[in-house]
DRENMIPA-929145 format. One record per residue: residue in three letters; x, y, z of N, C-alpha, C, CB in turn. Coordinates in steps of 0.2 Angstrom, whole numbers, plus 5000, padded with zeros to 4 digits. Each point is the difference from the previous one (the first is absolute). Glycine has a CB too. Example, Ala and Ser with C-alpha at 12.3 -4.5 7.8 and 13.67 -1.06 7.14 Angstrom:
<pts>
ala506649725039499650065000500450065000499149945006ser500750114990500450065001499650055003500649974990
</pts>
This chain:
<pts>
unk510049224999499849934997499350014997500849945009unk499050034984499350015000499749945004500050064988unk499249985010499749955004499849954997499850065006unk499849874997499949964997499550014992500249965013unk499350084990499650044992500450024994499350055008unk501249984996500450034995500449944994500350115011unk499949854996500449944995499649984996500849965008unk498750014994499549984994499950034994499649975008unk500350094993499750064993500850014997498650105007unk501949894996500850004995500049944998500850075006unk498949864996499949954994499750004996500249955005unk499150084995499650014994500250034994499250005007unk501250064997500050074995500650004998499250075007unk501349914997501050014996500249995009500150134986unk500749885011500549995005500450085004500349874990unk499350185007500250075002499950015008499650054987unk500849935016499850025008499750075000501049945004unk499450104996500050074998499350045000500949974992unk498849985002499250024996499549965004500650024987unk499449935018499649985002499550035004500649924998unk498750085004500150045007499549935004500050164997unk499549835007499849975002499249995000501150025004unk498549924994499750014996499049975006501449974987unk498250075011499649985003499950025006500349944993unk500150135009500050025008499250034999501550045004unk498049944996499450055000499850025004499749964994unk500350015015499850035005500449985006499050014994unk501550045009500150005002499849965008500350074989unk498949935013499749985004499949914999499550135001unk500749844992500049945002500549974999499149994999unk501450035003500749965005500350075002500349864992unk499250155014500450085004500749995003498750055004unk501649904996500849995003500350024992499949895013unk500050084983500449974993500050064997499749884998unk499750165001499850064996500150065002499349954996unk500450055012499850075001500649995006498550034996unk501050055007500450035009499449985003500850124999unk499049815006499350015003500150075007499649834997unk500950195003500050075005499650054998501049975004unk498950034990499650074995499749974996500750085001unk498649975000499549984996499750044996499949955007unk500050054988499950044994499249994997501349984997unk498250065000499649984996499950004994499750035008unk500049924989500149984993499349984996501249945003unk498750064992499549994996500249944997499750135000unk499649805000500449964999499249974996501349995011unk499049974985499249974994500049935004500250064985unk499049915014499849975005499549954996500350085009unk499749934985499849964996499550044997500249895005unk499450074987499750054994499550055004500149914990unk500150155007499650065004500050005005499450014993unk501150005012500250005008500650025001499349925003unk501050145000500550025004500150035007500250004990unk500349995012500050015009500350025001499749955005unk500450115001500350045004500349935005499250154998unk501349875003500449935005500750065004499849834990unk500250125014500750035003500549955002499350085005unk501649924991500149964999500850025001498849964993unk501649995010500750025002500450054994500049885007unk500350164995500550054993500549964999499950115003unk500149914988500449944996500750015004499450014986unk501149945013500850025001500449994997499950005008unk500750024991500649984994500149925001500750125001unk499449864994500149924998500650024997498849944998unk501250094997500749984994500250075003499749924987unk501150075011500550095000499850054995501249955002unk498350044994499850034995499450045001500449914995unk499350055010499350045002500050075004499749885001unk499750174998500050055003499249985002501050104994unk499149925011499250025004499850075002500049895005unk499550114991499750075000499350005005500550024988unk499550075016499550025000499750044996500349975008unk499049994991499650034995499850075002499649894997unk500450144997499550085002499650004995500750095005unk499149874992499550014994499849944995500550115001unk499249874998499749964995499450014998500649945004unk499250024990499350014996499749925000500450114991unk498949925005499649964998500050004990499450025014unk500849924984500149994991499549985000501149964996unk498450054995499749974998500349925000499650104995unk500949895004500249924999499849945007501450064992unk498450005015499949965006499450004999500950025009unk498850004987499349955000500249944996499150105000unk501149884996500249964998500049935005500550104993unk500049945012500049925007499450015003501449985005unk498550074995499450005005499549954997500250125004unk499749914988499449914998500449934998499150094994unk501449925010500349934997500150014993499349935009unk500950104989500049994992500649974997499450104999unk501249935006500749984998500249935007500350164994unk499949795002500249935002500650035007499949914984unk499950015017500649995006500050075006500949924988unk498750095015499850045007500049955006499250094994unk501149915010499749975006499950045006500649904995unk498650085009500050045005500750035006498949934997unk500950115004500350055005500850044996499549895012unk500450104980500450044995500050065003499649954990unk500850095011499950095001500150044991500850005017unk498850034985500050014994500350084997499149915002unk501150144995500350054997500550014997499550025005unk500550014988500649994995500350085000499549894990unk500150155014500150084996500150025008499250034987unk501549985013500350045008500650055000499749885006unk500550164999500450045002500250005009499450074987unk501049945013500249995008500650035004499449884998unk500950105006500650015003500449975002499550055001unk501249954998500349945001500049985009500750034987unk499349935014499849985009500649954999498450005004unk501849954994500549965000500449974995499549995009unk501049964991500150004993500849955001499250154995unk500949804999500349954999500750015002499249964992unk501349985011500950064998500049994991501049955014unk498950064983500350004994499550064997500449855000unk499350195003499550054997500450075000498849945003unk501550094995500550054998499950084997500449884997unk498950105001499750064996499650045003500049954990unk499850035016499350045004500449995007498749974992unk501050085013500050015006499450015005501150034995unk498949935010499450035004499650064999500649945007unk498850054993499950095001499750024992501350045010unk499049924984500250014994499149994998501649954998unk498150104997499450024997499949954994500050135003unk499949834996499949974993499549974997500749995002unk499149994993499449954997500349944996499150124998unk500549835003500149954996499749974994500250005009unk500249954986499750014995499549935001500950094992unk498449925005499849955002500149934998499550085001unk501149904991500249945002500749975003499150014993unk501049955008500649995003500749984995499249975011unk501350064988500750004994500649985006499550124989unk500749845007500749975004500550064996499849835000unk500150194995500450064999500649974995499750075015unk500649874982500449965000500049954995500050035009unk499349934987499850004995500250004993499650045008unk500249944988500050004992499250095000500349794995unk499350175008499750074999499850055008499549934989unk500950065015500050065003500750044998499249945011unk501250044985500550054997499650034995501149935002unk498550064996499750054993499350055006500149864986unk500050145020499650015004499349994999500850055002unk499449904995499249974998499549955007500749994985unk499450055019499949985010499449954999500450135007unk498949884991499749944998499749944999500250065000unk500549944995500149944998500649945005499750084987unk500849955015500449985005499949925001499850125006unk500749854991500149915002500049985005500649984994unk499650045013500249995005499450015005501250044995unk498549985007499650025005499249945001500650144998unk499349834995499349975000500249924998499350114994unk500949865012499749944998499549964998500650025003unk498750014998499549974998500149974993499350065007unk500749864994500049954993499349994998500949925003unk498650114997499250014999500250054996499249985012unk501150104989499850024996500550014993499450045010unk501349914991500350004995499849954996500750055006unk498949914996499649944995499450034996500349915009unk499450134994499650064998500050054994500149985010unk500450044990500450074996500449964996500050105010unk500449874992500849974998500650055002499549944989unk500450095015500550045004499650035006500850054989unk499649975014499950045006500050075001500549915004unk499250115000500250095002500249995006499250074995unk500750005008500650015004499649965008500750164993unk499549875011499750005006499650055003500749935001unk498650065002499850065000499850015010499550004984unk500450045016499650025007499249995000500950085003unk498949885002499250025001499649964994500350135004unk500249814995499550014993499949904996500950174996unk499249825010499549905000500749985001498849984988unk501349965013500749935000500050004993499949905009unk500050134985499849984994500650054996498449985002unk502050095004500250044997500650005005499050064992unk501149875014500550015006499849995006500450074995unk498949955005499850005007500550065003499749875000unk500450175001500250085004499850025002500450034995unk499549995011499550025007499950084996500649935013unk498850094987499950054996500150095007499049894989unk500950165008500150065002499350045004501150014990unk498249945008499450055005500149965006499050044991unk501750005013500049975008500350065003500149874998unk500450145006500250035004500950004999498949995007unk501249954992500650004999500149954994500450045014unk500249984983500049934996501049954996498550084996unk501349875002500849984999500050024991500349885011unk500450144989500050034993500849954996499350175005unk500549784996500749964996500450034993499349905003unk501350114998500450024994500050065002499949934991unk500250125014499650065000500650054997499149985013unk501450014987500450034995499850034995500649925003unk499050034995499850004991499450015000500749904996unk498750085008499350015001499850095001500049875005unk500350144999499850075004500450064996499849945015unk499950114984500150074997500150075006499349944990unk501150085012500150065004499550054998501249995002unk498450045003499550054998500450055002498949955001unk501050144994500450035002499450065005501049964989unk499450085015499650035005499350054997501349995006unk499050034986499250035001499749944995500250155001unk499649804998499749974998499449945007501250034989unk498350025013499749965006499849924997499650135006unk500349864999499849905000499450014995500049945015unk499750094987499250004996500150014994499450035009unk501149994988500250004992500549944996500050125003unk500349875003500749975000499949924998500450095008unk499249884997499649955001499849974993499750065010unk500049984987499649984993500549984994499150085003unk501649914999500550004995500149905000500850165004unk498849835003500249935000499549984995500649985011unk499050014987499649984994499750054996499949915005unk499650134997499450034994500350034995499350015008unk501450044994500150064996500649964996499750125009unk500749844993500549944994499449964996501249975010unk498250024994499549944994499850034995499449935009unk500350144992499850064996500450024996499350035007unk501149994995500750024995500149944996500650095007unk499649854995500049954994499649944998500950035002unk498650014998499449994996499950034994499749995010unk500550094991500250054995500449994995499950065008unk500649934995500849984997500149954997500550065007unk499349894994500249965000499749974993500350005014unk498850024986499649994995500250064993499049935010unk501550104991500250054995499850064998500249924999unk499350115007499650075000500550064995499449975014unk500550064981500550034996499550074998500849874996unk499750175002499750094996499449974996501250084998unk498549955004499250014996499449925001500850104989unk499449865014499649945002499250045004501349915001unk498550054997499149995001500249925007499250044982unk500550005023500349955007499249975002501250095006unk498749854992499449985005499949955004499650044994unk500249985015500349975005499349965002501150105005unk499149824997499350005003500250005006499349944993unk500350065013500050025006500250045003499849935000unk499750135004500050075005500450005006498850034998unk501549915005500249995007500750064999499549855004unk500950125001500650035001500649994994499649995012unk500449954987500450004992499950054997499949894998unk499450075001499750044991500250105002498549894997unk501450125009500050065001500650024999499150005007unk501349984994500950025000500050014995500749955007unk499049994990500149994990499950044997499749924999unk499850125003500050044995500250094999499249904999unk501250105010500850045000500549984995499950025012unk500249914987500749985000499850004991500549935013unk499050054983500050014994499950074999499649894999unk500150165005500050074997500850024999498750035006unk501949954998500650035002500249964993500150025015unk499849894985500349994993499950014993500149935006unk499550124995499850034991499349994999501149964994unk498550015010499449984997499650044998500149925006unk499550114987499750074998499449985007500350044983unk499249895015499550015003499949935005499550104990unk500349895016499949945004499150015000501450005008unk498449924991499449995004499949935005499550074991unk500049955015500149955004499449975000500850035006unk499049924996499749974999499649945009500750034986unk498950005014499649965009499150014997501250065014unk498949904992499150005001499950045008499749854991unk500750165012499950055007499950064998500749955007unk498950094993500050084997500450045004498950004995unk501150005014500350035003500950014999498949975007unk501349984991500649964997500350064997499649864996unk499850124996500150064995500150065001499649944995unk499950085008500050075002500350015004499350034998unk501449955007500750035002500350004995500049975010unk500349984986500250004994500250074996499349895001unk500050105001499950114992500050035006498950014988unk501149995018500250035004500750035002499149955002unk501450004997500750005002500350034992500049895011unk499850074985500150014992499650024997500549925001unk499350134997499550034996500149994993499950085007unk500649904990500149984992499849944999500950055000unk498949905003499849945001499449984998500550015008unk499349944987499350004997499749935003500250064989unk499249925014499749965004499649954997500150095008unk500049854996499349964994499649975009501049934982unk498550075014499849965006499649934998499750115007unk500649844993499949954998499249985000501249975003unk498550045004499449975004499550034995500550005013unk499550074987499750034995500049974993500350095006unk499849894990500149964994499449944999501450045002unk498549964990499849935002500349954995498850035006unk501049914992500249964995500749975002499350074991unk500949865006500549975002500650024998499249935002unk500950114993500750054997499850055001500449954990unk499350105016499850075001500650045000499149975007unk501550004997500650025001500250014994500149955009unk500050004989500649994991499650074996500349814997unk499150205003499750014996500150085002499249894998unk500750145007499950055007500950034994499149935019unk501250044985500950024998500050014992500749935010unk499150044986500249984991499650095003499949824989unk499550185010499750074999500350065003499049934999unk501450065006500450065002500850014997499349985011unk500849954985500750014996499850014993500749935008unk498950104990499950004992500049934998500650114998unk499149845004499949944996500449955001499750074991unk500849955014500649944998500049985010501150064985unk499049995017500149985006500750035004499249904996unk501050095010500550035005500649974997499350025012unk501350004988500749974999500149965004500350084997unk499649925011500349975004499449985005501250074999unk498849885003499549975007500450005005499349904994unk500550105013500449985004499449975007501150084995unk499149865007499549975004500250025007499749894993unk499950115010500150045007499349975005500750124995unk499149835005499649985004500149925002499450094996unk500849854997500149925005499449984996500450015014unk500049914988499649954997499549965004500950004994unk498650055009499649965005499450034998500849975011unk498950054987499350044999499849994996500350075004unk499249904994499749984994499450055001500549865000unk499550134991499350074998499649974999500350084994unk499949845002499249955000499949935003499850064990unk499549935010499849935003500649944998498750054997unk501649944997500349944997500750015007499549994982unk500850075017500750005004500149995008500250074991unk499149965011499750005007500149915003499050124998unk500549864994500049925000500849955002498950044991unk501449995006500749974997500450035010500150034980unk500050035018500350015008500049955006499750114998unk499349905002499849965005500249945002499350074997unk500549904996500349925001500549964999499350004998unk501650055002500550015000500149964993500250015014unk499350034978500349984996500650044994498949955004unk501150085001500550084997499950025005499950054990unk500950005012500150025006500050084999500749885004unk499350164988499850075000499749994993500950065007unk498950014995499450024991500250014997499350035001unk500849994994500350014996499750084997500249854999unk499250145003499550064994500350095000498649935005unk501850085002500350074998500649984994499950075013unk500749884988500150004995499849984992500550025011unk498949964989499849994993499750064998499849885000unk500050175005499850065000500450074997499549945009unk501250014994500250064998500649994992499750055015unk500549864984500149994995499650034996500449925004unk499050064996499550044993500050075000499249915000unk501150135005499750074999500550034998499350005008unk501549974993500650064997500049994992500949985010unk499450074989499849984990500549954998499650134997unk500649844999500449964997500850025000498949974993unk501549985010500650005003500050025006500450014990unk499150045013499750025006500749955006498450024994unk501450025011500649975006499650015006501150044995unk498949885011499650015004500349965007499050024989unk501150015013500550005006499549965007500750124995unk499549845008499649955006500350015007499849904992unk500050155013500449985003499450015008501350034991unk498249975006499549975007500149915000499050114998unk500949885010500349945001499549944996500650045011unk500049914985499549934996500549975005499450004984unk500049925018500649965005500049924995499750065016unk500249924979499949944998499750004992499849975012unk499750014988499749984993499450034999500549905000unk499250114993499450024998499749984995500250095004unk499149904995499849974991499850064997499649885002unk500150094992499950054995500150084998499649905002unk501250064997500350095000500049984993501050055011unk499250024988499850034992500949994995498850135005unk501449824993500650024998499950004994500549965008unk499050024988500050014994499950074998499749894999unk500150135005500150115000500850035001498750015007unk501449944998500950005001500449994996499949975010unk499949984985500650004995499950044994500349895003unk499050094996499850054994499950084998499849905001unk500350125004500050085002500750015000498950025007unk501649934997500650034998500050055008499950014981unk499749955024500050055007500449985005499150024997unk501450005004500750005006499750005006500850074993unk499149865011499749995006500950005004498549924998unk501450115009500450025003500149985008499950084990unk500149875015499949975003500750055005499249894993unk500550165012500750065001500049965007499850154994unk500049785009500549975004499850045006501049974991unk499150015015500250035006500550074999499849865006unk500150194994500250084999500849975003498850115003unk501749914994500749985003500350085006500249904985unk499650105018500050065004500650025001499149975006unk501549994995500750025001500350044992500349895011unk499550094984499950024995499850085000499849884996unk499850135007499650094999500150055007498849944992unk501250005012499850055008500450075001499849875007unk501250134994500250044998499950064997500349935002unk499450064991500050064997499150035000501149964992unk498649985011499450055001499950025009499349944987unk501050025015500350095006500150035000500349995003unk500150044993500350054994499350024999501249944994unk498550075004499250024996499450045005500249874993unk500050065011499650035008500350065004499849875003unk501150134997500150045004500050074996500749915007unk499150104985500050054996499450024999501049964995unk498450005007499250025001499949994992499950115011unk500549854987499849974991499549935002501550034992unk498349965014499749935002499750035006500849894996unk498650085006499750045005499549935003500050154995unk500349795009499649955003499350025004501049955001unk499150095000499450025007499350014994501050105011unk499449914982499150024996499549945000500550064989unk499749865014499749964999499649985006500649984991unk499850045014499849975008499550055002501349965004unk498050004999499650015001499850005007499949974991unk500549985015499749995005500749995004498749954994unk501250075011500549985008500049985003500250065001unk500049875000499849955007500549985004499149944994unk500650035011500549975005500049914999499750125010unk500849894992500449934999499249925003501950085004unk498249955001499549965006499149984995500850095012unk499249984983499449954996500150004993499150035008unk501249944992500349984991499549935001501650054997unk498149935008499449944995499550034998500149895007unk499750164998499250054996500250044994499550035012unk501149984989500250024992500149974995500550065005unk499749894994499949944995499350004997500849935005unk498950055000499249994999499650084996500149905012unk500150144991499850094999500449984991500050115017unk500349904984500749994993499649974994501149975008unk498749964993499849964998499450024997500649945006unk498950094997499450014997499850084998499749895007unk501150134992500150074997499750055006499849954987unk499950055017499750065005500350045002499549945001unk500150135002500450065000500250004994500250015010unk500150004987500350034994500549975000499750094998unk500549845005500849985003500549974993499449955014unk501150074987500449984995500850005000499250044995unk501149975006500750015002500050035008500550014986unk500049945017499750035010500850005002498549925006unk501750135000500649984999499849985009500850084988unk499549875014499849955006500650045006499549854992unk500450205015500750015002499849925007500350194996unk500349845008500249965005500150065005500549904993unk499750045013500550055006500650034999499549955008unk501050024989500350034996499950074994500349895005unk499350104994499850064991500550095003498149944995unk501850075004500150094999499550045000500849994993unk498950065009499550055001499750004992500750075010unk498849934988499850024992500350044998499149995001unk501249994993500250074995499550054995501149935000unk499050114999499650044996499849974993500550095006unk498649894994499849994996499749935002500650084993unk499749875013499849955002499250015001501249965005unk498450014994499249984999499949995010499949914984unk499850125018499850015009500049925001499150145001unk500949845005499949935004499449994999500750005009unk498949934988499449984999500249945006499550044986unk499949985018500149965007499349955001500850105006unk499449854997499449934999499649995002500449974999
</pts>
């Protein structure tokens, strides 16, 4: 029988029993009979309002619908996108949210109606949630998914909806996120992917977002034989990115940060790789100017954003943020509007959550420049075949991951994360559950 949540989010959303799941379970600790097991206790990482998250200890999720699997975690991270909640950036959070979209785990229990996995069973999840059933989860287009998001905020917003996500505000479901110990994985049928035995967590893991966001990012913006690739932002995206454009043909890639340490792993991992350092630069077209002069006059083929719409370069956008007059900036992409040469192609898939002013569209029409909005990465779309990739050593996740932590301080990690230190960048987070390190895992940074 669904539950009450559930019936609700099937009136908003359609009549699909099937496709519903239950909407709003964020924490299990506040209605520990309804939600959780109060006989077991789990630790979770949970946001606690702008710039504040907490380690809490909080009942383990339990099956609600026949659908559901509950996993024990062995692995999770830290996304650029969780800064995001962390500064409040992205609407509709409410305290005691657990938060994480990027996990891998074990199956621990699981719905009568779950068929495909068995206890014991290795898998990762993809970070958003697909009824599998769909106008677009038949195109496996899992992101987009009708079924899972009732938020009427964000369909008033957009004028459609996305899927449902984990970890990731009431704005996208409300879903109890994966930085915890155990977690509920609704539709798990359809959600979770079998990992195969030589494919350890610490690779495997990264299939639920970074390495599907990066690949269609690539792909999706149309990376092709002999393209000129220019990425802004060094993080973990950008970094895949510019594997995945060298694999799609691209003669030459450059990236683009103002962290130099960034960069120089960058040419570290990738030696083909030409570097800009923004910070270095001056003048208010340094960039547009910097690239035209490295492309013979005209500028890169292809842009691709890889950083968000929260960072403003100048005084006027700082202004606008601040006073909730625009909710992103706009300047990378007028940056990088101006910088592709004409017809140029420029692909968005660092997170915008709303509106912005003065964007450049008279550069957009009249240049003839293909903006490309690549959406939430559609994961069930890619994950398969780039397993496939991982288990062939044609993908190698481990190049981005910097740091090893334990579950218990993922709030000092946010904060370390946040203000770039140590060199921190992509972490993979274990549990009491995890597996011994595998080869190449970055040693335990302890607190």
């Amino acid at each position: 029988m669904l539950s009450n949540l559930a019936w609700k989010a099937e009136q908003a959303i359609g009549n699909d029993t099937n496709a519903v799941t239950a909407q709003d379970v964020t924490n299990p600790g506040l209605k520990r009979e309804q939600w959780g097991d109060p006989s077991v206790s789990m630790k979770a990482l949970v946001w606690m309002g702008k710039n504040k998250v907490q380690m809490v200890d909080t009942p383990k999720p339990k099956v609600i619908e026949d659908r559901d699997v509950i996993l024990k975690v062995t692995g999770s991270t830290v996304c650029g996108s969780d800064l995001h909640l962390l500064h409040g950036s992205v609407i509709e959070l409410q305290q005691g949210d657990i938060l994480g979209h990027e996990f891998c785990g074990i199956v621990d229990d699981m719905g009568s109606a779950v068929t495909k996995f068995k206890k014991g069973d290795r898998v990762v999840a993809s970070f958003q949630i697909a009824c599998g059933k769909c106008y677009y989860c038949d195109k496996k287009w899992s992101s987009m998914c009708e079924k899972t998001n009732a938020n009427t905020i964000e369909n008033a917003m957009y004028g459609g909806r996305t899927a449902g996500m984990f970890g990731y505000s009431h704005f996208t479901g409300g879903f109890a996120g994966g930085q915890a110990e155990y977690v509920r994985v609704p539709i798990g049928d359809v959600n979770l992917l079998k990992l195969p035995d030589d494919v350890p967590d610490e690779k495997g893991l990264y299939l639920s977002d970074v390495i599907s966001t990066s690949w269609n990012c690539v792909v999706d913006t149309g990376v092709k034989e002999g393209d000129v690739v220019a990425i802004w932002g060094a993080g973990p995206i950008g970094q895949m990115c510019i594997d995945f454009a060298f694999m799609n043909g691209a003669k030459r890639v450059i990236i683009i940060d103002n962290v130099q340490w960034r960069l120089d792993l960058c040419k570290e991992k990738s030696p083909r790789v030409e570097t800009v350092n923004f910070g270095k630069l001056s003048g208010a077209k340094a960039v547009v100017s910097k690239l035209k002069e490295m492309c013979d006059g005209r500028g890169p083929d292809v842009g691709l954003e890889c950083v968000a719409g929260e960072y403003p370069k100048t005084t006027l956008h700082a202004i606008e943020l601040a006073t909730g007059m625009e909710t992103d900036t706009p300047e990378i992409l007028n940056e990088m509007i101006e910088s592709v040469h004409n017809f140029g192609r420029v692909g968005i898939t660092g997170v915008y959550v709303g509106y912005t002013n003065h964007f450049n569209i008279g550069s957009l029409m009249e240049r003839g420049i293909r903006l490309i909005g690549n959406g939430q990465a559609p994961v069930h779309l890619y994950w398969e075949d780039l397993l496939k990739k991982i288990q062939s050593g044609e993908i190698d996740p481990l190049r981005m991951v910097s740091h090893r932590v334990r579950v218990e301080d993922l709030d000092k990690v946010y904060y370390k994360f946040d203000k770039k230190e140590d060199h921190m960048q992509k972490v993979y987070v274990e549990t009491k559950f995890s597996a011994p390190p595998c080869k190449g895992s970055p040693e335990l940074t302890k607190f």
